[in-house]
C-alpha positions as CSV (number, residue, x, y, z in Angstrom):
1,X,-34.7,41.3,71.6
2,X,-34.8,40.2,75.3
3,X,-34.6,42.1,78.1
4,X,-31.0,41.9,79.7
5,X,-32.8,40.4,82.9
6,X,-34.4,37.0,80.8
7,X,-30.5,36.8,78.2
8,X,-28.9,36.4,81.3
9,X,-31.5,33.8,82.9
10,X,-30.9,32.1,79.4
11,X,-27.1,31.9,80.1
12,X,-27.6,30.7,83.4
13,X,-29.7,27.4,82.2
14,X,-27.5,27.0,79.4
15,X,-24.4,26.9,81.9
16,X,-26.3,24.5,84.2
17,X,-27.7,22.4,81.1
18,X,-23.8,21.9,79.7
19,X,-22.7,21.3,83.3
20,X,-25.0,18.6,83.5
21,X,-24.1,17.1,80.2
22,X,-20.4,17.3,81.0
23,X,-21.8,14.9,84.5
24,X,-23.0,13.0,81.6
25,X,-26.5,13.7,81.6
26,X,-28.7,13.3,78.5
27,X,-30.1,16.2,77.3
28,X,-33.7,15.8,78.3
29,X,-32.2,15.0,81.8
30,X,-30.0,18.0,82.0
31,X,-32.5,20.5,80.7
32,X,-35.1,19.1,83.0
33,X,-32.2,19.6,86.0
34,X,-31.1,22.9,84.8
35,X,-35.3,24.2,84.9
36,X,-35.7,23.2,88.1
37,X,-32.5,24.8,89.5
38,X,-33.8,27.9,88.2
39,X,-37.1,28.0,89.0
40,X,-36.0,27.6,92.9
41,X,-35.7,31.4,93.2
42,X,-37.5,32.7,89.9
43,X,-41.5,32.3,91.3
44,X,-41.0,35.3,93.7
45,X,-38.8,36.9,91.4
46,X,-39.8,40.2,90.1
47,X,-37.8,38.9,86.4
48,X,-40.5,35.9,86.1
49,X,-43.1,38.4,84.9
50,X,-40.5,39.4,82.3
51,X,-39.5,35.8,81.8
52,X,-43.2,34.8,81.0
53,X,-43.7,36.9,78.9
54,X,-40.7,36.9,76.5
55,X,-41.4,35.2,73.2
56,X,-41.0,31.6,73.4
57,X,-38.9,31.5,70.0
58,X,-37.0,34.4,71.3
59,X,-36.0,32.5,74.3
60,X,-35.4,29.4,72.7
61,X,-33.2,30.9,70.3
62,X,-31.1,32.4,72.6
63,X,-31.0,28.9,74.7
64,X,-30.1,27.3,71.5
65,X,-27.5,30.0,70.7
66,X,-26.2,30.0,74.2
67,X,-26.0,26.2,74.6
68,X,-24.2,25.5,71.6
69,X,-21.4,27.9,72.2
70,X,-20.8,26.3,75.6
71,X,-21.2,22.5,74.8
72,X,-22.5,21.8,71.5
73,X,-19.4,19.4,70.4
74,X,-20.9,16.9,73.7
75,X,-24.4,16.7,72.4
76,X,-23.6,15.5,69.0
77,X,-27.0,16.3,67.7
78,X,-27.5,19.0,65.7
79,X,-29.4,22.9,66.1
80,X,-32.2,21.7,64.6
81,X,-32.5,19.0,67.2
82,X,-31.8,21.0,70.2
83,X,-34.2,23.9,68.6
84,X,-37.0,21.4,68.8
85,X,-36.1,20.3,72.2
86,X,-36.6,23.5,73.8
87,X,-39.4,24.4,71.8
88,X,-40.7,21.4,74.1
89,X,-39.4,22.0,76.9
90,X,-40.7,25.8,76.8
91,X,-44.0,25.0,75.8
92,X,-44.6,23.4,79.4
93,X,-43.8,26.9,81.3
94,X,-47.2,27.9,82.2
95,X,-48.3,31.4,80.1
96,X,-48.7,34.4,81.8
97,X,-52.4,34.0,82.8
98,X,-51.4,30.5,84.5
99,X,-51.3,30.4,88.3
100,X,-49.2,27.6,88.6
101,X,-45.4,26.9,87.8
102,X,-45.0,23.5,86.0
103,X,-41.4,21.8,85.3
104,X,-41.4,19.4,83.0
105,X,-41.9,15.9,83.8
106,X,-39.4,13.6,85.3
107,X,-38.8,9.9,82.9
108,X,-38.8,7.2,85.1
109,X,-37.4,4.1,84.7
110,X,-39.4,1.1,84.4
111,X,-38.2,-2.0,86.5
112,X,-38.7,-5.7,85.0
C-alpha cells in the first residue's frame, strides 16, 4: 500500500542497487551507493515526508520484491537474506521526528 510517489522511489534504488551489483559491488556496498544516490535530491523533496513515513516493512518489501525481479540470479543469497538486509539498512533512515538525514555507514578497509 505505498503511495505511487515512494513505489517508484523503491524502483529507482532497486535499479541503482542491481546496477551496482552488475559493476560487481557487494550488496552492502551497492545498497549503501544506491542510498546515497537518492538521497542527493530527496531532503528538499516534497516525496521525503511521504517516504518517512511509509511503513518500513512496506518499503522493504517492495525493495525486496523490486530487487529480485531485476537481479536476484547475481546475488545468490536468498529473500530471506536480502529481507534482513534492508530491514538494516532502513532502520538507519532517521524517523519522521528526526532532523537529520543519516546514510548508512561506509566499511572501510583496514591496512596491515
Amino acid at each position: 500500500d505505498l503511495s505511487p510517489a515512494v513505489s517508484d522511489l523503491s524502483k529507482k534504488f532497486s535499479e541503482k542497487f542491481c546496477a551496482s551489483i552488475g559493476n560487481g559491488m557487494t550488496p552492502e556496498k551497492a545498497g549503501e551507493t544506491a542510498a546515497t544516490q537518492l538521497s542527493k535530491g530527496l531532503l528538499f523533496s516534497p516525496v521525503f515526508k511521504e517516504i518517512m513515513s511509509a511503513p518500513k516493512e512496506d518499503l522493504t518489501s517492495s525493495l525486496s520484491s523490486n530487487i529480485f525481479d531485476e537481479c536476484g540470479k547475481d546475488l545468490g543469497g536468498t529473500t530471506e537474506e536480502l529481507d534482513n538486509y534492508l530491514v538494516q539498512l532502513a532502520n538507519k533512515v532517521p524517523t519522521k521526528s528526526s532532523n537529520s538525514l543519516q546514510l548508512p555507514p561506509t566499511r572501510q578497509k583496514l591496512s596491515k
